[in-house]
Each structure stands twice: as structure tokens, then as C-alpha cells.
C-alpha positions as CSV (number, residue, x, y, z in Angstrom):
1,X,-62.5,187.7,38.4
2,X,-65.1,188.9,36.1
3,X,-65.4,192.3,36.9
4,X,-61.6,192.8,35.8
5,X,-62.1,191.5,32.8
6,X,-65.0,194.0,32.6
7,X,-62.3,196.7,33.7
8,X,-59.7,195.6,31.3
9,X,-62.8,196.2,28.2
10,X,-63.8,199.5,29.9
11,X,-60.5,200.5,30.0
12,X,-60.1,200.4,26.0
13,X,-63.3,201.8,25.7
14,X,-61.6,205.0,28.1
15,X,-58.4,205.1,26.0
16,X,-59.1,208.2,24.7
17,X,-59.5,210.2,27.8
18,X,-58.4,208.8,30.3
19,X,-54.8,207.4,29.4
20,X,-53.2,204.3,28.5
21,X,-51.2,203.8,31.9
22,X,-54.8,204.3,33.7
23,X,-55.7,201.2,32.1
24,X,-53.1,198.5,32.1
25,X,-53.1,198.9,36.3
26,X,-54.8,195.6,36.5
27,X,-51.6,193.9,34.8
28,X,-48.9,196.4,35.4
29,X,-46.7,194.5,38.0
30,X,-47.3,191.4,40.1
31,X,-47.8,191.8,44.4
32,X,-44.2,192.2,45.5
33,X,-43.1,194.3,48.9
34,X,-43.6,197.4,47.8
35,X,-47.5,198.4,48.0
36,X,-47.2,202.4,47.9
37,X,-44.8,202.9,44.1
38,X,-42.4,206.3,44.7
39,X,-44.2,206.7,48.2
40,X,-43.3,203.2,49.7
41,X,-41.1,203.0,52.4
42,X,-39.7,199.7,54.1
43,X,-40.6,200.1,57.5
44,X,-42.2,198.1,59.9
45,X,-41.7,199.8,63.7
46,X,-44.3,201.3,65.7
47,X,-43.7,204.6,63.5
48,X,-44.2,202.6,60.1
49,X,-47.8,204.7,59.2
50,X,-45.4,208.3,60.2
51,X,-42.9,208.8,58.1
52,X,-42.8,210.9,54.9
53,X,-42.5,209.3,51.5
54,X,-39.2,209.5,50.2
55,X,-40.1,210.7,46.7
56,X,-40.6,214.1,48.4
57,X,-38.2,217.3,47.6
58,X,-36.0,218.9,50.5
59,X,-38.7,221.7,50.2
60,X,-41.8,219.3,50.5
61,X,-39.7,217.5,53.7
62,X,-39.9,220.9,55.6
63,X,-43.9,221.6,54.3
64,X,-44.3,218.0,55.8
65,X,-42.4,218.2,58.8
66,X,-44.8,221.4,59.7
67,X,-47.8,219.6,58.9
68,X,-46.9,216.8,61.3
69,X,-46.3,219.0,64.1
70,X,-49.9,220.7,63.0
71,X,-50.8,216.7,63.2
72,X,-49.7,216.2,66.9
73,X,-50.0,219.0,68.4
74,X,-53.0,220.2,71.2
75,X,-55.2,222.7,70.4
76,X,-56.0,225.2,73.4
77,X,-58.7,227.4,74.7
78,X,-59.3,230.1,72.9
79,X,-57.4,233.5,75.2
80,X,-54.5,231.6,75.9
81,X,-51.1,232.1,74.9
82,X,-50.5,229.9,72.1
83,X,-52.3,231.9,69.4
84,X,-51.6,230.2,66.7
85,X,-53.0,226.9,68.5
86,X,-56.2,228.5,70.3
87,X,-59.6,228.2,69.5
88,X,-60.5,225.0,70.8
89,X,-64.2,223.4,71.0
90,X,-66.5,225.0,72.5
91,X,-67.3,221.5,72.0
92,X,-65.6,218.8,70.6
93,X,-64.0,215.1,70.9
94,X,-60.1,215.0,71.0
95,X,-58.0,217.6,71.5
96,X,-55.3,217.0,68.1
97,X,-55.4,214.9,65.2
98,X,-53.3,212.6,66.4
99,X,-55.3,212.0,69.6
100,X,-57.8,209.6,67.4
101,X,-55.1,208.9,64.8
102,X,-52.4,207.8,67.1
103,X,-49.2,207.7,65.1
104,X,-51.2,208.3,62.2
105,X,-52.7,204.6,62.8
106,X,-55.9,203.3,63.1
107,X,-58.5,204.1,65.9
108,X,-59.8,201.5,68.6
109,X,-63.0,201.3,70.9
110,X,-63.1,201.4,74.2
111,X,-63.4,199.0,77.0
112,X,-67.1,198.6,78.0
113,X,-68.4,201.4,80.0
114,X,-65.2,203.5,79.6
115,X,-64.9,206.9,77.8
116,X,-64.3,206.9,73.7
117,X,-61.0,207.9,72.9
118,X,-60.4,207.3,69.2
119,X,-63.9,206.7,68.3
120,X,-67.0,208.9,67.7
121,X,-70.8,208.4,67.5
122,X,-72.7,209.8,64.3
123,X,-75.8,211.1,64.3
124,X,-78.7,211.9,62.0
125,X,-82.3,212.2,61.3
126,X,-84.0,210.3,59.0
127,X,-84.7,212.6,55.7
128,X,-81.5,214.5,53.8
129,X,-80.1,217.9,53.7
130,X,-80.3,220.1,51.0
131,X,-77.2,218.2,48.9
132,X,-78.5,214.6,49.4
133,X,-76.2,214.3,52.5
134,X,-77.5,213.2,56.2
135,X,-79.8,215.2,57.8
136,X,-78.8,217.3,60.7
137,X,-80.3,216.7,64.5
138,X,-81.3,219.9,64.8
139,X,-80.1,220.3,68.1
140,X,-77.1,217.5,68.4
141,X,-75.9,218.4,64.9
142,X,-74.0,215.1,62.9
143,X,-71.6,214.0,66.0
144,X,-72.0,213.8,69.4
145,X,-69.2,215.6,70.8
146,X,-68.6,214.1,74.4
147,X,-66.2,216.5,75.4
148,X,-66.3,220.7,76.0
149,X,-64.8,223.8,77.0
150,X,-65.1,224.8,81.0
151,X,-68.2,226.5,81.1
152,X,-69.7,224.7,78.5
153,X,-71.7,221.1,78.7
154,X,-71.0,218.1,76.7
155,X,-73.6,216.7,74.4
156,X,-74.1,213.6,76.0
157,X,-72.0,210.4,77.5
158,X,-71.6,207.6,74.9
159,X,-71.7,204.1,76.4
160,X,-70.8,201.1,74.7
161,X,-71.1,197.7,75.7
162,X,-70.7,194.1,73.8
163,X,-73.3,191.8,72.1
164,X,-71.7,188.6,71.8
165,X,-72.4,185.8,68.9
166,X,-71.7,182.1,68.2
167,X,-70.8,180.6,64.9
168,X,-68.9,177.9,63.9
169,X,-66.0,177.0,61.1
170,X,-67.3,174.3,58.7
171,X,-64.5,171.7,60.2
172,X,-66.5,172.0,63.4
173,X,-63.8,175.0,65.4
174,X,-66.5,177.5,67.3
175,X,-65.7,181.2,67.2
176,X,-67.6,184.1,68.6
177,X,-68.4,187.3,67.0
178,X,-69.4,191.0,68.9
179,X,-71.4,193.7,68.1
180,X,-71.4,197.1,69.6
181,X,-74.7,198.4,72.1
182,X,-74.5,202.0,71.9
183,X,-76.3,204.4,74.4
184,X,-76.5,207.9,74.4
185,X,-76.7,209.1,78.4
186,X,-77.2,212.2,80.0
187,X,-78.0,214.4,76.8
188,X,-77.4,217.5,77.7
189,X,-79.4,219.6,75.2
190,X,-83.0,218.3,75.3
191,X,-84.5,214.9,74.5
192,X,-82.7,212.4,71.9
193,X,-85.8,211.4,69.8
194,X,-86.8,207.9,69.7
195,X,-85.7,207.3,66.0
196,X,-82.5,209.3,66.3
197,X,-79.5,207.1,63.6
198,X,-76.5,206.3,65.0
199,X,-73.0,205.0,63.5
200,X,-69.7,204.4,66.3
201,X,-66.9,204.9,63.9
202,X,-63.4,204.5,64.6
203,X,-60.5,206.6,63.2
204,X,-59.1,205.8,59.8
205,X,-55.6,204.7,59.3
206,X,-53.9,207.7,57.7
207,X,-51.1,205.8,55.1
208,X,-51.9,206.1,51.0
209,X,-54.3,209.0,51.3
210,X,-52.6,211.1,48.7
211,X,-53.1,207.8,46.6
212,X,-55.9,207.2,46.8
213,X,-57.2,210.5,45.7
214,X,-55.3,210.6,42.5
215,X,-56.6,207.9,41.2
216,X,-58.8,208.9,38.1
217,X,-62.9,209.0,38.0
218,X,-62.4,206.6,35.5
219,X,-60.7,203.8,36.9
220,X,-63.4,204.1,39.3
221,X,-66.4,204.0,37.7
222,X,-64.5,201.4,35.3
223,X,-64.9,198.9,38.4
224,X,-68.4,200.1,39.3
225,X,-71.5,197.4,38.3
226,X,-74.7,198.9,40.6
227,X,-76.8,196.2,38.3
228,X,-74.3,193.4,38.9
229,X,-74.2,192.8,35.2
230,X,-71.5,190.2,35.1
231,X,-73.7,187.9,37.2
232,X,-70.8,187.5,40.0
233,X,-72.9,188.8,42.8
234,X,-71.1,191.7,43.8
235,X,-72.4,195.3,42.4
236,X,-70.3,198.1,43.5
237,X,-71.6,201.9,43.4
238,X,-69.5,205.1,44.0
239,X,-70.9,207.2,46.3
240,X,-72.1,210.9,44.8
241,X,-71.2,213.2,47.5
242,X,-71.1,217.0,47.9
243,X,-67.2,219.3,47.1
244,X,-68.1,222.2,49.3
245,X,-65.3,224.0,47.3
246,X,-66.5,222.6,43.6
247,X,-70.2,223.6,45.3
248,X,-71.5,219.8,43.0
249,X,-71.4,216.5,43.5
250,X,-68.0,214.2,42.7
251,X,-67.3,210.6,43.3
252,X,-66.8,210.0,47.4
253,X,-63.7,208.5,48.7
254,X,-63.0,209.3,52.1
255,X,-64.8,208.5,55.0
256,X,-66.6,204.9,55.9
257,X,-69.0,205.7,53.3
258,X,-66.6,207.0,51.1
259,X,-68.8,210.3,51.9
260,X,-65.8,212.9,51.5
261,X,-64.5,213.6,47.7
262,X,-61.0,214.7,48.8
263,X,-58.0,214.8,51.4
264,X,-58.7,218.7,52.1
265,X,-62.7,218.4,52.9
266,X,-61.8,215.2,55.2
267,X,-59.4,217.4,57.0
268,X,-61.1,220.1,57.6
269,X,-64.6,218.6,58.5
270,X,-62.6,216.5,60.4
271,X,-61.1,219.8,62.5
272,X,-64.6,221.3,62.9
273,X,-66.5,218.1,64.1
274,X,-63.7,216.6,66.3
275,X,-61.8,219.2,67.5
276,X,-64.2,222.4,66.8
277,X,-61.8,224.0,64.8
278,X,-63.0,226.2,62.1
279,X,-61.3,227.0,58.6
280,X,-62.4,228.9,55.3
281,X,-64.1,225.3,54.3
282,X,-65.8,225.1,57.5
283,X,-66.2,228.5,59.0
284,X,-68.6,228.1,61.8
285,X,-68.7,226.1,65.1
286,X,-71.0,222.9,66.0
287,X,-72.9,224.8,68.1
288,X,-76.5,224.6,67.2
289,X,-79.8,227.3,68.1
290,X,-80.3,225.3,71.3
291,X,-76.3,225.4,72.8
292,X,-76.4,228.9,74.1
293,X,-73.4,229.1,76.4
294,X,-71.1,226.9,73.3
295,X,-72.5,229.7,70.8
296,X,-71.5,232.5,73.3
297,X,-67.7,231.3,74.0
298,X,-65.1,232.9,72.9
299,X,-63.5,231.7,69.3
300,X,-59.3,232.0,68.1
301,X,-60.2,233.9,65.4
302,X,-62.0,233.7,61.8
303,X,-61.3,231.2,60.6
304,X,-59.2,229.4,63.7
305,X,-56.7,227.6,61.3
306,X,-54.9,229.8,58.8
307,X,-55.3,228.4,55.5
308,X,-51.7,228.2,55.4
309,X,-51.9,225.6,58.3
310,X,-54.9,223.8,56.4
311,X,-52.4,223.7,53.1
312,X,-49.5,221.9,55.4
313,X,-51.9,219.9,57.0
314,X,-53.6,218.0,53.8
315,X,-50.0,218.1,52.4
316,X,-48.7,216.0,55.8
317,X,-52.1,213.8,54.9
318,X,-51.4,213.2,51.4
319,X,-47.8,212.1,51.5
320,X,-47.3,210.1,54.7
321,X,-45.6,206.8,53.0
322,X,-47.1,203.3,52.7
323,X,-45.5,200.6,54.7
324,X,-43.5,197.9,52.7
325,X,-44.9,194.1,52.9
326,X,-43.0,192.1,55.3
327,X,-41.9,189.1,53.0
328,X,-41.3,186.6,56.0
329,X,-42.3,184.0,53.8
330,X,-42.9,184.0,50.0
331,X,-43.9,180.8,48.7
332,X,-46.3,180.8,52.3
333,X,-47.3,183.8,51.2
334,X,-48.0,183.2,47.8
335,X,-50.5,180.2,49.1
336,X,-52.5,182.7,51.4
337,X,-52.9,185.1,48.0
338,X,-54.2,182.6,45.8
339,X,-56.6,181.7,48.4
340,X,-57.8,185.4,49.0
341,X,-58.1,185.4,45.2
342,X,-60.0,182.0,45.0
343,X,-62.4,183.1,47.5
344,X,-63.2,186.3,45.5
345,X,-62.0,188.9,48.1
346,X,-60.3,190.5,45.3
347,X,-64.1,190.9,43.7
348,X,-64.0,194.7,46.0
349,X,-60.1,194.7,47.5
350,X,-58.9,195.2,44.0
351,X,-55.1,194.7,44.3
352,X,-53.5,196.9,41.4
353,X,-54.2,200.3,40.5
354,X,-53.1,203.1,38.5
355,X,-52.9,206.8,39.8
356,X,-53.3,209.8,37.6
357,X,-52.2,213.5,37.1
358,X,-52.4,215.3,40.6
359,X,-51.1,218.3,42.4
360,X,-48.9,216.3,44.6
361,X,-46.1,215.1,42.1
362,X,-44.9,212.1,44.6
363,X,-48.1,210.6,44.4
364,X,-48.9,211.2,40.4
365,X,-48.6,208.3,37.7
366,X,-47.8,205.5,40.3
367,X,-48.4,201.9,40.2
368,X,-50.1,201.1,43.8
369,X,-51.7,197.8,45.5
370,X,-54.5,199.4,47.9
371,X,-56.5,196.4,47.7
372,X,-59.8,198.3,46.9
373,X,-62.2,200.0,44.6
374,X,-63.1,202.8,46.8
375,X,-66.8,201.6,45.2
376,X,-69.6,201.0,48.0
377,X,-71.1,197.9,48.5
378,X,-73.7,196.1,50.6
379,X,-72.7,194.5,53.5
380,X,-75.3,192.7,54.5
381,X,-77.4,192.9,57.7
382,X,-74.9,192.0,60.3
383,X,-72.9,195.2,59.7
384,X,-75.7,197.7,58.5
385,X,-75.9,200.7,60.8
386,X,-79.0,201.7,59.2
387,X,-77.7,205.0,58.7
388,X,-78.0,206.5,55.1
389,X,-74.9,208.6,53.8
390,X,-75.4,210.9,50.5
391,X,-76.3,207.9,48.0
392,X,-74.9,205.0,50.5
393,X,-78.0,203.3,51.9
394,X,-77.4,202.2,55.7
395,X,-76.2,198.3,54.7
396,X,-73.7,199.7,52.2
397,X,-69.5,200.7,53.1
398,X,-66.8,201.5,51.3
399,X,-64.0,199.0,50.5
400,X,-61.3,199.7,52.8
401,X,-57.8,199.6,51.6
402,X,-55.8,196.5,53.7
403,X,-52.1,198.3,52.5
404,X,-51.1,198.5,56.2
405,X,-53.2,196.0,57.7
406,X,-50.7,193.6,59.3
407,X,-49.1,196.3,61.2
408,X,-51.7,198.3,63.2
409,X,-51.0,195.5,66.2
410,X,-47.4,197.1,65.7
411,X,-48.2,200.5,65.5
412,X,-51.4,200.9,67.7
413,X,-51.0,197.7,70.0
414,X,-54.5,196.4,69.2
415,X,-56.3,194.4,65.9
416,X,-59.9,196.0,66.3
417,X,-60.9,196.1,62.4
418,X,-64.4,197.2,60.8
419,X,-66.2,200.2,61.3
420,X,-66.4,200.1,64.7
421,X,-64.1,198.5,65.7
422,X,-66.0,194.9,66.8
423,X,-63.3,192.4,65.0
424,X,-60.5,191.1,67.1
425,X,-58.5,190.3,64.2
426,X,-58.9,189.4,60.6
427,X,-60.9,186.0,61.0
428,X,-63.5,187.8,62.5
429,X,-63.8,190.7,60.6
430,X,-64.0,188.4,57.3
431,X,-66.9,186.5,59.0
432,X,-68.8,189.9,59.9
433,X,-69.1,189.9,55.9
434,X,-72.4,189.5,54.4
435,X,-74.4,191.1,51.5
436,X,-72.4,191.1,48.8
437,X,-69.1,189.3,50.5
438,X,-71.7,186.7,51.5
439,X,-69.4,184.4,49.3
440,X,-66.2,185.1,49.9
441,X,-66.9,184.9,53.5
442,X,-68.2,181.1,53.5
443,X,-65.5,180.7,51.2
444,X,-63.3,181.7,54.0
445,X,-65.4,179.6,56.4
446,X,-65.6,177.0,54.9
447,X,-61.8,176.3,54.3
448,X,-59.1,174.1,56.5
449,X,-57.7,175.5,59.4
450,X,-54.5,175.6,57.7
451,X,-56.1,177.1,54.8
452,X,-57.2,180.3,56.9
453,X,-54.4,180.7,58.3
454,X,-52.2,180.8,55.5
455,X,-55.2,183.9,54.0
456,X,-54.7,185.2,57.1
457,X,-50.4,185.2,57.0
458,X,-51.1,187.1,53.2
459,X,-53.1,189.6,55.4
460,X,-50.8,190.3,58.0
461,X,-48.1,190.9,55.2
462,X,-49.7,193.7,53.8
């Protein structure tokens, strides 16, 4: 609680540039149904995270109806028929957006020893690039891609299997926690050095994007305390990460390490590393010196997606609507949030914020509750992938938002949570907490059973 009452001082200090309705987001409205402002919608089907946001013009309707067919549909080989749609690979992971993003939900692992379908593997060296960002492989680039063109080999095979871990609730109840084992078979380009990084990511859920990105530099740094000033143990950082098109740093906050500044770079790195589509942001392929037959395939022109389609495309991202709570019951529900407060999950899922001025006029000047700070923050050991990411270190994430949370079992028919998918539900993926959320996380632990469930009921209505 004390780093909003540090916000609420900053915020008069920012008066002057950064607007008064920046700053009273922290008090602006109490947690009712409606999490998203003008772009919330009361749905709760298996299409909940896919529908538009209904503060959207007629015209905007159509500009999003074309992005979500850009969304869903197949990219080709380049040569074929479908121009518009070729240009595929030579090497990549899924074939559309939607193939990791189904229904514009939320990724899942695999089952042990079967193929990744909405998950990928990052890869680095240790060292940085020229902006402070990951360092290449200089032959496997900053993905493995596990898939290709005919003609044209795969990077490798990713195989996962499961580490399992006991614990136990402080009134005695066992539980067991996984972690992923990640192996990298059959490389296909030359030897994987022995102190290659590696991070299994799953896909994002796509809902509040648009959101997110309007809200002000200055509400975020506002919650930011790197030196943990207030003395509550919990010392958020923004992650500094390269705007290709700005060509400087801004504040990161896309990406599991909040390592993309805006909808349009996430897209479009997202089209050249998964699906090896290129665009005016990202104009060449993944293939690398080494990948001789990938660099000589055929491409579906220069770039492969018209910046026309990019346009549609970020628009589709930045205006799907956010999911209404489902108030099944209040005063229950009411119980579960104190208790997530009292625990100090609120400390990083910040509940109430404030969006700014931005291009997008359904998502400007709205009152939202993404439950987070889109600030980085040390995780502890247990979830560290040892991976650095611009200025995230490899124990440190960025706060996901939970606006959505209780219906990915709906909308994806699975509750694999965390980076990687390794919770199997909320309970576990509070008790993968550490670092930082070391607290809240025995806090959680240590309650009733009755007590966790009711935190857990609060979840699920998000």
C-alpha cells in the first residue's frame, strides 16, 4: 500500500505535465464488472478475448473486421496463388497469428515430448547487441524456429519435459509444483554452444493491448521504486528498450520482459520471428550467413505485408475489447479482493489506472483495472530463466495484467499460467512467486483453505 501513496504524491508533483485525470486513477472508481472503460464488453463465451470494443465507429468496425481476418488467416509459400498472403517462412513457427493466439487467448505448452504449438524457445548469447538488447546466436538468430519451408531445414526440435516439486500449505495440504526441461535436438545448422540462454515462452493473451499502451510515461515511472525506497520490499523498474521507428530507447511494455515499447513493433517482430513475414519495420528474413538454402528461397515480395495490412493489423490488436467480470458472487467476491489486497498482490497488479491521449480514440482518457504496473520486477530464483532482456536481468518479468484471467479455461480450454506455461491454475502460479512477491506468496500460503479459495474466486472473476 505504500507505493500508492507514493503514486498519489508523485502524481501532484506531475500535475503540470502530465494531467490531472492521469493522476487520480488510483481513486477514480472502485472494482466493479467492467475492467476495460469504453472498450469493455460483457462477454464471457469461448469468443470473450474476439470481439471488438464497442466504442469503435462503423468505419473503425470494417478497419477491424480486416485486421481480424489478417489475424486468422494462413500465410502461404511464396509463388502461390494467394498473393496477398504469400511469403511464408523460409523458416518460421506457426503459420497465422492466431495459430499461437487461438481466439486471441492465451498460449499453452505442450504435452511432454510432443511438438510446440503455441509456444516458442528464445535464444541468446551472453553479451548485448548494439541497443542494449539480447545478443544474437550468430547462426540460430533470437528464436528457434522449429518449423520451414519444403526444401528448407528446421532449426532444431524443441523437447520439453516436466521437473516436478513438493511443497506444502501451512495448514499441512501438499501440492506439487513443475518446471519446464528444455532440450534443443537435432540442430540443424552447426553446434548449439554449451552456454547458449534459453526462455520457452507462451503466447500472450491479446485483450487491453490498445490500453495498455496509452497509458502515460508518467503514471509509469510514478509506480517505479528500483531502490525500494518505501521499505515495502518490492522495487519495480521499467524496462529501457529500443523503438526501431523512434531509432532511441522508450519505456518497454510488451513482451514477458516488457521488451517491446509498442502494439506496432510487437506485431511486426512478432510476423518476422514466428511466421517469417517481413514488413517495412522488419524488412529482412531470419535467415542467418550459415542458412544457405533459407537465404536463397524465394520471398512474397518487399516487404511481404503491405503496410496497409500492418496498419489493420495493430488496429485489430489495439481495440479487441476486455471481458466484463463475472459477478457470480459479490460480497464472496469482495472477501477474495481484500485478501489479494492484504497479501500485497496489489504491491505490482496495480488495479486502477488512467490512460492518456493516443491515436486510437476508443482507448484514450479511460478509466481501466489491468491489475499491473507494466514495471519489472524480480521474481526470484524459481522463475529466473537466466536470460537478460535490454535492462531486465534474467530473474526479473513484467507484471502481467490478470483482466481476463478467469476465462482463458473458457476460451482456450486449459489454465497453464506464467511464462511458460508450468502453473496449472492460479494456486500454483502464486506459489512459483519469489524475489520480490516472496511475501505475498507466503501470505497466500500461509492462509486457510477457505481463505485461498475465496483469493482464488476474486481471480477467476477477472
Amino acid at each position: 500500500m505504500m507505493r500508492l501513496h507514493v503514486y498519489r504524491m508523485l502524481c501532484v508533483l506531475a500535475l503540470s505535465w502530465v494531467g490531472f485525470n492521469v493522476c487520480l486513477a488510483e481513486d477514480a472508481s472502485a472494482l466493479g464488472e467492467n475492467l476495460g472503460g469504453g472498450t469493455g464488453r460483457p462477454i464471457a463465451g469461448q469468443n470473450a478475448f474476439a470481439l471488438p470494443a464497442p466504442n469503435i465507429s462503423a468505419a473503425e468496425l470494417r478497419k477491424f473486421a480486416f485486421g481480424n481476418r489478417l489475424f486468422n488467416t494462413n500465410w502461404v509459400i511464396s509463388g502461390s496463388s494467394t498473393k496477398s498472403f504469400d511469403g511464408l517462412g523460409p523458416i518460421f513457427n506457426r503459420v497465422s497469428c492466431s495459430g499461437c493466439h487461438v481466439r486471441d487467448g492465451r498460449g499453452h505448452p505442450p504435452e511432454a515430448g510432443q511438438p510446440l504449438e503455441s509456444m516458442l524457445v528464445r535464444v541468446s548469447v551472453p553479451g548485448q547487441d548494439a541497443h542494449g538488447g539480447p545478443l544474437h546466436h550468430p547462426v540460430y538468430s533470437d528464436q528457434i524456429q522449429d518449423r520451414s519451408i519444403p526444401g528448407v531445414k528446421p532449426e532444431a526440435t524443441v523437447h520439453l519435459t516436466w521437473r516436478e516439486h513438493a511443497g506444502r500449505y501451512e495448514d499441512g495440504e501438499s501440492y506439487s509444483l513443475r518446471s519446464p526441461v528444455i532440450e534443443l535436438l537435432d540442430p540443424q545448422y552447426g553446434p548449439l554452444p554449451d552456454d547458449l540462454l534459453m526462455s520457452p515462452r507462451v503466447a500472450q493473451g491479446m485483450v487491453g493491448l490498445g490500453l495498455l499502451e496509452a497509458i502515460p510515461d508518467a503514471a509509469i515511472l510514478a509506480l517505479a521504486d528500483p531502490q525500494d525506497e518505501d521499505g515495502d520490499g518490492v522495487s519495480g523498474r521499467p524496462n529501457m528498450v529500443w523503438d526501431v521507428s523512434a531509432e532511441k530507447h522508450v519505456i518497454g511494455r510488451f513482451g514477458w520482459k516488457a521488451n517491446q515499447p509498442n502494439v506496432r513493433q510487437q506485431v511486426a517482430g512478432a510476423a518476422a520471428g514466428d511466421i517469417g513475414i517481413t514488413t517495412r519495420l522488419f524488412p529482412g528474413d531470419a535467415c542467418t550467413e550459415a542458412q544457405k538454402e533459407c537465404q536463397q528461397s524465394p520471398n512474397g515480395g518487399d516487404p511481404e505485408m503491405s503496410d496497409t495490412f500492418l496498419d489493420k493489423l495493430v488496429f485489430y490488436s489495439q481495440t479487441l475489447a476486455v471481458p466484463h467480470r463475472r459477478m457470480n458472487s459479490e460480497a464472496a467476491l469482495e472477501q477474495g479482493e481484500a485478501l489479494f489486497g492484504d497479501a500485497g498482490c496489489g504491491a505490482c497488479h496495480v488495479q486502477t489506472l488512467q490512460t492518456g491521449s493516443h491515436e486510437v480514440q476508443a482507448v484514450a482518457h479511460q478509466t481501466i483495472h489491468p491489475f499491473t504496473d507494466l514495471l519489472l520486477h524480480d521474481m526470484g530464483p524459481g522463475l529466473a530463466d537466466d536470460r537478460p532482456d535490454f535492462k531486465a536481468n534474467g530473474r526479473e518479468w513484467r507484471t502481467a495484467p490478470l483482466w481476463g484471467i478467469g476465462m482463458i479455461p473458457v476460451v482456450n480450454g486449459h489454465n497453464f499460467l506464467l511464462h511458460d506455461g508450468r502453473a496449472r491454475g492460479l494456486a500454483e502460479a502464486i506459489l512459483w512467486h519469489g524475489g520480490e512477491a516472496e511475501s505475498a506468496r507466503e501470505n497466500f500460503r500461509k492462509m486457510s483453505k477457505k481463505d485461498r479459495q475465496a483469493l482464488i474466486a476474486f481471480l477467476e472473476s477477472l
